[in-house]
N, CA, C and O atoms as a GROMACS GRO file, in nm:
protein
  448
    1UNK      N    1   9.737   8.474  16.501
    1UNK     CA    2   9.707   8.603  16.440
    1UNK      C    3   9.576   8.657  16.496
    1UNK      O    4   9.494   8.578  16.543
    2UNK      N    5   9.556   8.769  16.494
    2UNK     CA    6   9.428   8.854  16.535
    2UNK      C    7   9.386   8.879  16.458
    2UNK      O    8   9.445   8.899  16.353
    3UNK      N    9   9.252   8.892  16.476
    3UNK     CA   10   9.171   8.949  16.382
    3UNK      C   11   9.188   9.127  16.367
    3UNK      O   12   9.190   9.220  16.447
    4UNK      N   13   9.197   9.115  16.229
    4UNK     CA   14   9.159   9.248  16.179
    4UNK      C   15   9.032   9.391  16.259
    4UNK      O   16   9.035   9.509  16.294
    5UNK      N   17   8.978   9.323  16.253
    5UNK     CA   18   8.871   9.392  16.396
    5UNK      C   19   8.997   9.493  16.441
    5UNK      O   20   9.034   9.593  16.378
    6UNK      N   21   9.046   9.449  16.548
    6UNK     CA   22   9.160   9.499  16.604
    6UNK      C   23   9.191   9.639  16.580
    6UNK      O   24   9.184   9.747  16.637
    7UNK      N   25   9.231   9.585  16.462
    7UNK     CA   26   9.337   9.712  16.404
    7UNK      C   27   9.245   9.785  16.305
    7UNK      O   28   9.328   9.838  16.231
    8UNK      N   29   9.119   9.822  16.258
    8UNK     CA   30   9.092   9.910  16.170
    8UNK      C   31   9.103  10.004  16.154
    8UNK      O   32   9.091  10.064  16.261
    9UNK      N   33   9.124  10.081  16.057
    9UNK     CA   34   9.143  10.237  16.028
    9UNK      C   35   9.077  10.311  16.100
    9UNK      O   36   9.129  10.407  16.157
   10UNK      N   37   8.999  10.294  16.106
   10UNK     CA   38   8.875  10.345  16.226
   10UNK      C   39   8.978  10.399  16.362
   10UNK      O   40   8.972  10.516  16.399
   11UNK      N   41   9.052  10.319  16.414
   11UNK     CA   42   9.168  10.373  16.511
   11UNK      C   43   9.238  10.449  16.494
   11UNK      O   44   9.264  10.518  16.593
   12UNK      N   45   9.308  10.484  16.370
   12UNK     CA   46   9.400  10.552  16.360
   12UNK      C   47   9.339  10.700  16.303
   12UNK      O   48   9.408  10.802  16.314
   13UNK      N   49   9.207  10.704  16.244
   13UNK     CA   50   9.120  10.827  16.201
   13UNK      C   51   9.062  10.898  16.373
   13UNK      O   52   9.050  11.020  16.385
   14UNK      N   53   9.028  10.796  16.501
   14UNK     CA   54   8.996  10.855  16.588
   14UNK      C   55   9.115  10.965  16.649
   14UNK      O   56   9.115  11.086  16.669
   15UNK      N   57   9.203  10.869  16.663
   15UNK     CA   58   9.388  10.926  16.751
   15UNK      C   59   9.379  11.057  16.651
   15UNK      O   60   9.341  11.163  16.701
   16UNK      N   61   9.415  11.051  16.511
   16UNK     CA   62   9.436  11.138  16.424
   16UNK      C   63   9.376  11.238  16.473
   16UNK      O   64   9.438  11.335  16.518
   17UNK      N   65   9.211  11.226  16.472
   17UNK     CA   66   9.095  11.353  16.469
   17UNK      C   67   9.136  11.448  16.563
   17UNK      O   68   9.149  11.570  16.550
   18UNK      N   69   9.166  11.326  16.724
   18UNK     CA   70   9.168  11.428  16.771
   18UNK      C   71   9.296  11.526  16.848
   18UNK      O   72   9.298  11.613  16.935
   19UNK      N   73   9.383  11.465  16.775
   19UNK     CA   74   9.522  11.549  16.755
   19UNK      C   75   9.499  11.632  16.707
   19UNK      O   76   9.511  11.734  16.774
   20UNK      N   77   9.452  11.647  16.567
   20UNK     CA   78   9.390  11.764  16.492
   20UNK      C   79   9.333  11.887  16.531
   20UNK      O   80   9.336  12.010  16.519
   21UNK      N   81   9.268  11.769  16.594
   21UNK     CA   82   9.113  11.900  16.645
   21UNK      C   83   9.165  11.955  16.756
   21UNK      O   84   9.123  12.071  16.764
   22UNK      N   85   9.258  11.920  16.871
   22UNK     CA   86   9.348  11.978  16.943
   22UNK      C   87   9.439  12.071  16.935
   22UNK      O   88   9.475  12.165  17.007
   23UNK      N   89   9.481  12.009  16.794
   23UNK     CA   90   9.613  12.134  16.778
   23UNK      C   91   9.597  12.222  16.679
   23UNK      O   92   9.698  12.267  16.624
   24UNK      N   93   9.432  12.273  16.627
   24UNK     CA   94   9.431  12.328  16.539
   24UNK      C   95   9.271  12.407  16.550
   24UNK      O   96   9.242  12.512  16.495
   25UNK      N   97   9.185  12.326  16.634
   25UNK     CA   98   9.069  12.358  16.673
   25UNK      C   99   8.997  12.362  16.565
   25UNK      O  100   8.911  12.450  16.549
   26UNK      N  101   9.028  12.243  16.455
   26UNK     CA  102   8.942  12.249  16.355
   26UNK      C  103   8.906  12.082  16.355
   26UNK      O  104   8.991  12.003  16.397
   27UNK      N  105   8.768  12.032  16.303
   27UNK     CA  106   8.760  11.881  16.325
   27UNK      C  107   8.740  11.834  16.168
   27UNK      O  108   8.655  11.867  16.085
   28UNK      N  109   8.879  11.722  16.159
   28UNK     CA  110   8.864  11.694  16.065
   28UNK      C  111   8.885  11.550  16.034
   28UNK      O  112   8.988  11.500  16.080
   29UNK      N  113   8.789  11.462  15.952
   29UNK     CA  114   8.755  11.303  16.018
   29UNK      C  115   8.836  11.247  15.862
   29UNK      O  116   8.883  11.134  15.871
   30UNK      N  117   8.844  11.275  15.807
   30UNK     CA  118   8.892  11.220  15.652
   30UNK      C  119   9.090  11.185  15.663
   30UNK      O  120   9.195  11.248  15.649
   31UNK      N  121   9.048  11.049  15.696
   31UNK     CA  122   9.168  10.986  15.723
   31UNK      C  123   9.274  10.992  15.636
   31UNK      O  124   9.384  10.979  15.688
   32UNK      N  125   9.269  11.013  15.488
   32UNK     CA  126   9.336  11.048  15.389
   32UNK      C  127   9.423  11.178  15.381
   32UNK      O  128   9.542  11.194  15.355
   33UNK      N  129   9.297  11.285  15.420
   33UNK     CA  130   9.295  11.444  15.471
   33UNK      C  131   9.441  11.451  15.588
   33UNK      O  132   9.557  11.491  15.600
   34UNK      N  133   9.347  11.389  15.647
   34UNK     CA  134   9.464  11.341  15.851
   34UNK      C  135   9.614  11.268  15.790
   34UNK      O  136   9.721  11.274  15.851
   35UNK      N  137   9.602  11.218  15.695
   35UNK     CA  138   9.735  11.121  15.672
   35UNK      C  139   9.832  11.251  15.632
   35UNK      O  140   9.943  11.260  15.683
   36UNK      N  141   9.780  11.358  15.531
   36UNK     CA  142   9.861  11.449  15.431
   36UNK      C  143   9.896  11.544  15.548
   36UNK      O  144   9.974  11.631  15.509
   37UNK      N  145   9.862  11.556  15.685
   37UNK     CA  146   9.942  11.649  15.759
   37UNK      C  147  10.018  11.560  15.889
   37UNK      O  148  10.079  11.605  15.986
   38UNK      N  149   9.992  11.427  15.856
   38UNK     CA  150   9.998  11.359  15.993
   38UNK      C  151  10.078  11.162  15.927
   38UNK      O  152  10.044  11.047  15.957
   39UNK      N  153  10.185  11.215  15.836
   39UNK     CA  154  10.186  11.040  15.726
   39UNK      C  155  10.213  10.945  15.858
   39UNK      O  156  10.266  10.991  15.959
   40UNK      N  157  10.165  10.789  15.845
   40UNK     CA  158  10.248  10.697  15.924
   40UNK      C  159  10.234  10.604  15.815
   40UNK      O  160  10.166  10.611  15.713
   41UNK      N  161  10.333  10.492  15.868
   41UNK     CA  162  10.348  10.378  15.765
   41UNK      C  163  10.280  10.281  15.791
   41UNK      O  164  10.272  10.243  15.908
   42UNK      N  165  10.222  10.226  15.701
   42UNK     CA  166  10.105  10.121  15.703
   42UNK      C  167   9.975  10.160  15.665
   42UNK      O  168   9.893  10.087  15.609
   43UNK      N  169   9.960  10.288  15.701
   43UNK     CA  170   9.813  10.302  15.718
   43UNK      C  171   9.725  10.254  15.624
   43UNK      O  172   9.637  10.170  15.638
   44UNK      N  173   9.779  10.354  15.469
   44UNK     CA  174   9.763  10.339  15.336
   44UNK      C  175   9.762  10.209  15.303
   44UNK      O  176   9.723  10.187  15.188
   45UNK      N  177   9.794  10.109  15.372
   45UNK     CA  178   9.795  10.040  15.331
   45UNK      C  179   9.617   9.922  15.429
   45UNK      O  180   9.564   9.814  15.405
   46UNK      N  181   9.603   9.993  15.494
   46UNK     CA  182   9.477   9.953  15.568
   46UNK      C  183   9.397   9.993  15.495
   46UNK      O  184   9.300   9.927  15.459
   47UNK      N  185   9.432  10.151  15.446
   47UNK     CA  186   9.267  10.139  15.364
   47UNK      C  187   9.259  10.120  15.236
   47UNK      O  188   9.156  10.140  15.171
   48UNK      N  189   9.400  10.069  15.176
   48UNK     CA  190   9.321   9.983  15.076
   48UNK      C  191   9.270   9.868  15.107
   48UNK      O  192   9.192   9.824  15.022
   49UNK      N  193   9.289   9.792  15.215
   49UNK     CA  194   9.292   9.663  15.186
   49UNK      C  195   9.110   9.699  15.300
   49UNK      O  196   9.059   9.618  15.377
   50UNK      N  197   9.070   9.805  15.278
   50UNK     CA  198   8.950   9.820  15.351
   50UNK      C  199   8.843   9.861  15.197
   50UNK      O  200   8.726   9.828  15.176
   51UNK      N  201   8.932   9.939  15.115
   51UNK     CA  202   8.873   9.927  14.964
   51UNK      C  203   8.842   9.805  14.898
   51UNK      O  204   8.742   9.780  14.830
   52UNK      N  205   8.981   9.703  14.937
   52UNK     CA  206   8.942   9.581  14.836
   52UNK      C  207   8.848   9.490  14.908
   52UNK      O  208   8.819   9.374  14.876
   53UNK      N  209   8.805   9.560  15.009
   53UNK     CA  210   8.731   9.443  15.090
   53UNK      C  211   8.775   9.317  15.162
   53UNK      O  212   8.699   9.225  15.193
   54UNK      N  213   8.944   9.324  15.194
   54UNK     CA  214   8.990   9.238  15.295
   54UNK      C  215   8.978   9.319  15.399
   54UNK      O  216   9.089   9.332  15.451
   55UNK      N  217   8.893   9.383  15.457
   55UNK     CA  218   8.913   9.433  15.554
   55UNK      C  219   8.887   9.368  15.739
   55UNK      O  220   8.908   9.426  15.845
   56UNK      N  221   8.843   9.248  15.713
   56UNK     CA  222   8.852   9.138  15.815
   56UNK      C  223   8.972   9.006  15.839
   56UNK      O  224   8.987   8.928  15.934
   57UNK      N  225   9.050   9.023  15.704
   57UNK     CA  226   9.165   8.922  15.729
   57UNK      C  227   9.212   8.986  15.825
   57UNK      O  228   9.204   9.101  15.868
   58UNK      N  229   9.281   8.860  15.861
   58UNK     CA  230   9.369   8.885  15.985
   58UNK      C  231   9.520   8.902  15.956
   58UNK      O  232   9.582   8.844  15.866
   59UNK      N  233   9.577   8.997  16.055
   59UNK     CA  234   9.696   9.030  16.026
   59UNK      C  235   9.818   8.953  16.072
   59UNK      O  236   9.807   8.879  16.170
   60UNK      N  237   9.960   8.966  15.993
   60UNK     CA  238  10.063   8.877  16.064
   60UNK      C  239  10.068   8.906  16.217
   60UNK      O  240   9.988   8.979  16.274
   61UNK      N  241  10.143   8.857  16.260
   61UNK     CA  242  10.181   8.898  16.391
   61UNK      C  243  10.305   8.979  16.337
   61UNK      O  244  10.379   8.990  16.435
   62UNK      N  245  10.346   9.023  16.261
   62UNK     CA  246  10.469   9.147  16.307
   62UNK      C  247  10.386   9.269  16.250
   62UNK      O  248  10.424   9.380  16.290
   63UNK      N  249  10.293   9.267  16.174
   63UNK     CA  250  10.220   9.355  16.115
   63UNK      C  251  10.148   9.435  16.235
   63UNK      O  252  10.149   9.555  16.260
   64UNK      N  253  10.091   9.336  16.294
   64UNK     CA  254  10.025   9.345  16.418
   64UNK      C  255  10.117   9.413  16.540
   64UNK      O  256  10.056   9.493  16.612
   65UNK      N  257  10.216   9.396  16.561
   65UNK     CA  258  10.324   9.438  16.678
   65UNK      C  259  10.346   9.584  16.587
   65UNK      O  260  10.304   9.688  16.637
   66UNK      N  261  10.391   9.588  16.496
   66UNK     CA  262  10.383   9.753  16.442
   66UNK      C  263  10.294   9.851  16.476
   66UNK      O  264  10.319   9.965  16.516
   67UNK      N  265  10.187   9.797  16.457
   67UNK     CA  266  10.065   9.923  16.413
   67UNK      C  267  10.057   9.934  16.567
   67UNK      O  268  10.058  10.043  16.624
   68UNK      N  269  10.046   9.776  16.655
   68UNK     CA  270  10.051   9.848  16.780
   68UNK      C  271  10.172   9.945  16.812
   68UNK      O  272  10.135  10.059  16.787
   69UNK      N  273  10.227   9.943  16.832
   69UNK     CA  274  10.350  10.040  16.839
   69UNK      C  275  10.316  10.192  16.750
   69UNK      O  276  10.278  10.294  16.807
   70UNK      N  277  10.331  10.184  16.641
   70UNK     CA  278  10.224  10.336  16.597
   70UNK      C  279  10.134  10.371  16.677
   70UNK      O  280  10.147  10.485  16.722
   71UNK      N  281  10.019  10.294  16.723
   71UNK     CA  282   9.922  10.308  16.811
   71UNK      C  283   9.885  10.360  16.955
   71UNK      O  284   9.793  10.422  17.009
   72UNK      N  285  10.018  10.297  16.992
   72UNK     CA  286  10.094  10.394  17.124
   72UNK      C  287  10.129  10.497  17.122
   72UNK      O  288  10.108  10.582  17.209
   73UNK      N  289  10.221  10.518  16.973
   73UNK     CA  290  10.334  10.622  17.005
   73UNK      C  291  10.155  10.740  16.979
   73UNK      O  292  10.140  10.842  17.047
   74UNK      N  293  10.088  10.712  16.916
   74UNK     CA  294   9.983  10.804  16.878
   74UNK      C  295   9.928  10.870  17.020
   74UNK      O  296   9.935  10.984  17.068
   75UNK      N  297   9.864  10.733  17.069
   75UNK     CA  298   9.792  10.802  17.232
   75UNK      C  299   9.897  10.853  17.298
   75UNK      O  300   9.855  10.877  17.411
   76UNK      N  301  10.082  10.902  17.287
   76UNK     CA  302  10.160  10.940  17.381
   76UNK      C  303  10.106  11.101  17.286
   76UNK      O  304  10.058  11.183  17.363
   77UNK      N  305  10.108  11.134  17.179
   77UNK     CA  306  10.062  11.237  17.100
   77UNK      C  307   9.943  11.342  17.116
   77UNK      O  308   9.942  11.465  17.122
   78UNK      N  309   9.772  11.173  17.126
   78UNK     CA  310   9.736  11.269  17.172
   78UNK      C  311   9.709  11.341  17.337
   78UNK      O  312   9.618  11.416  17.374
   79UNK      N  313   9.776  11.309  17.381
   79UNK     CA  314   9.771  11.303  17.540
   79UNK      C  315   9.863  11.471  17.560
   79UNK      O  316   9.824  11.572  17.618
   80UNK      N  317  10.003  11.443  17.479
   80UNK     CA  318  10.050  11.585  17.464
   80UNK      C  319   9.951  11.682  17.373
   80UNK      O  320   9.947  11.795  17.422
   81UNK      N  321   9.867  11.667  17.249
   81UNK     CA  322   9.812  11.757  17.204
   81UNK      C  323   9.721  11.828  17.340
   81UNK      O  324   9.712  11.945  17.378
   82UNK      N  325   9.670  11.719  17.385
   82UNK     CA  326   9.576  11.776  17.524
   82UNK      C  327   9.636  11.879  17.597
   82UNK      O  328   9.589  11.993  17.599
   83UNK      N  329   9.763  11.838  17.670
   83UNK     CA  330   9.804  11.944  17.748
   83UNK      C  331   9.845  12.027  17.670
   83UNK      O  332   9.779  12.122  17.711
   84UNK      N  333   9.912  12.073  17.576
   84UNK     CA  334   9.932  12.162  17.475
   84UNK      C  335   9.790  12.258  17.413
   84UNK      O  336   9.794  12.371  17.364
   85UNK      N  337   9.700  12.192  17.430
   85UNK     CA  338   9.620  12.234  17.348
   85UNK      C  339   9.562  12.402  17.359
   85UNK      O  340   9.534  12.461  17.463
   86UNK      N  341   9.555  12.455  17.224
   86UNK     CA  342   9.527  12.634  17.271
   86UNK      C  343   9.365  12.630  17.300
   86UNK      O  344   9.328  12.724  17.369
   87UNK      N  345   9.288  12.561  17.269
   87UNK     CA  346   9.123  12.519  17.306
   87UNK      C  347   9.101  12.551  17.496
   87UNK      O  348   9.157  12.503  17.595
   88UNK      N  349   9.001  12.644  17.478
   88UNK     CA  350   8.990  12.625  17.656
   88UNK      C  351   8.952  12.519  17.670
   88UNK      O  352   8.927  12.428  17.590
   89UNK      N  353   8.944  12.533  17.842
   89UNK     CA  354   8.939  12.418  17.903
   89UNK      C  355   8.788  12.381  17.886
   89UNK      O  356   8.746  12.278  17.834
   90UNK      N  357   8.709  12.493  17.945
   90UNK     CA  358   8.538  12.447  17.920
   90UNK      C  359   8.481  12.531  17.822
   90UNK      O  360   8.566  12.614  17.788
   91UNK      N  361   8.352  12.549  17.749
   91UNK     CA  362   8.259  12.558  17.686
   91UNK      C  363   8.314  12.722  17.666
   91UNK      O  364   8.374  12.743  17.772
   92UNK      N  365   8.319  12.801  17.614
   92UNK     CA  366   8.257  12.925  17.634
   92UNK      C  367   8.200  13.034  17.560
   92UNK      O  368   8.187  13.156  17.570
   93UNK      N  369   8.168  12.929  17.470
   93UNK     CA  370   8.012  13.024  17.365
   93UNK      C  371   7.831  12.921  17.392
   93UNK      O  372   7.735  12.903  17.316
   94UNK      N  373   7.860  12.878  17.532
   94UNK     CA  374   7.737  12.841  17.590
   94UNK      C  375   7.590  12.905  17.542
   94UNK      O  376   7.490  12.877  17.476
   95UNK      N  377   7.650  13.018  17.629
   95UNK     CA  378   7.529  13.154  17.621
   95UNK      C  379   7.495  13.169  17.494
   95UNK      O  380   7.374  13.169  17.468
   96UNK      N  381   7.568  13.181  17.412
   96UNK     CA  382   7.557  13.252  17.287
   96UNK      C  383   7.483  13.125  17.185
   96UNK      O  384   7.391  13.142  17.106
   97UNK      N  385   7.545  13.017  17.210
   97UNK     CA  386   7.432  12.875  17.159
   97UNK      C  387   7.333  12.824  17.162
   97UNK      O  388   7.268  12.762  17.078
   98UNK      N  389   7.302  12.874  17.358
   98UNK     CA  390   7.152  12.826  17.394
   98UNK      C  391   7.087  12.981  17.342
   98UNK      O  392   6.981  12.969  17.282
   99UNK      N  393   7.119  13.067  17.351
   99UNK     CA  394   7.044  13.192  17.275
   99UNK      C  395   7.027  13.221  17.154
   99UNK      O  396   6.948  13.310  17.124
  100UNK      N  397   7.103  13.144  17.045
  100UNK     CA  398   7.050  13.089  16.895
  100UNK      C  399   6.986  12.982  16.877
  100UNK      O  400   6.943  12.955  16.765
  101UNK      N  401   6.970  12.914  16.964
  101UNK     CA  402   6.851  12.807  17.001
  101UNK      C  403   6.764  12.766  17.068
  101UNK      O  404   6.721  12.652  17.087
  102UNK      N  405   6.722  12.910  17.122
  102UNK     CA  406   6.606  12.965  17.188
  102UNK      C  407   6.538  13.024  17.092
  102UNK      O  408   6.419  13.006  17.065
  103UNK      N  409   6.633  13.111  17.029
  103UNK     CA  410   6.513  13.226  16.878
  103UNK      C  411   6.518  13.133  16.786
  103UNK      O  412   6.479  13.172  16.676
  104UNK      N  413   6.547  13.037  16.790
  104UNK     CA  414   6.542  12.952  16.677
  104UNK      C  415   6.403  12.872  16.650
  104UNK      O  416   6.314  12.874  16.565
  105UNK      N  417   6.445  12.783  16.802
  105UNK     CA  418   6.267  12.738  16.829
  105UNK      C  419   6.201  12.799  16.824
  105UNK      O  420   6.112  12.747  16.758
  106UNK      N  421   6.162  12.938  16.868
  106UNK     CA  422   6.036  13.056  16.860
  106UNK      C  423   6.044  13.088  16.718
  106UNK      O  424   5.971  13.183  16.687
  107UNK      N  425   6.094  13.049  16.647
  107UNK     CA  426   6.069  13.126  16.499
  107UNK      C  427   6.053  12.988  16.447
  107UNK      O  428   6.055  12.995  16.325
  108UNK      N  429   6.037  12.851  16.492
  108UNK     CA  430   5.996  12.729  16.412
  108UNK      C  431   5.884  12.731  16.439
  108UNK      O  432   5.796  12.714  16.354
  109UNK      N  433   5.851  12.758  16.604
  109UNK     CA  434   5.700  12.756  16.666
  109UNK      C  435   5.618  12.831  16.578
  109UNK      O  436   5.522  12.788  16.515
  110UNK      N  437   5.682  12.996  16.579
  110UNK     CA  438   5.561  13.061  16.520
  110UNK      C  439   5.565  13.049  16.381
  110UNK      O  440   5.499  13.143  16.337
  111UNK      N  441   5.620  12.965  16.266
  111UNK     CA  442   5.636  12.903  16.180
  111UNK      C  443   5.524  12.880  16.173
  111UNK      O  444   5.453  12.950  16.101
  112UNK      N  445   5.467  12.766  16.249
  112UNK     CA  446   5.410  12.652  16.225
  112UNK      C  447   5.226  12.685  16.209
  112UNK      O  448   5.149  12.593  16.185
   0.00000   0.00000   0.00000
């Protein structure tokens, strides 16, 4: 068996996020939140057992062959959210960021 390490929720909240944040351009980290538009089986059941504080036992080995398998089918997901995604490709409220954080600093400076 493997250790729990492995498999923490922590994995399946990253894949989730950023499916999310891909296909919706909103970022949202609350794995519970991510489950109610996005269910898989097991998960719920990771974070309780991350509530009750088994969250280092180690898992069966078929438990383990599952989630991997969820785990995949996820990165085939977010790989399509990517190319799908309506988000440009680069930056483009640059200008407009470093120029609210240019008057920003000058109005902390002359703050001070």
């Amino acid at each position: 068996m493997l250790d729990y390490d492995l498999l923490r929720a922590i994995v399946y909240r990253v894949y989730l996020t950023g499916i999310h944040a891909l296909r919706t351009g909103e970022i949202e980290s609350s794995l519970p939140r991510l489950l109610d538009h996005h269910p898989l089986e097991g998960v719920e059941e990771l974070i309780e057992r991350k509530k009750a504080g088994a969250e280092k036992d180690a898992l069966p080995d078929d438990e383990i062959a599952s989630h991997r398998s969820r785990l995949d089918a996820l990165e085939g997901e977010l790989e399509a959210a990517f190319e799908s995604s309506p988000l440009p490709a680069k930056p483009t409220s640059f200008d407009a960021l470093d120029d609210f954080l240019v008057r920003a600093r000058l109005a902390l400076g002359s703050a001070a």
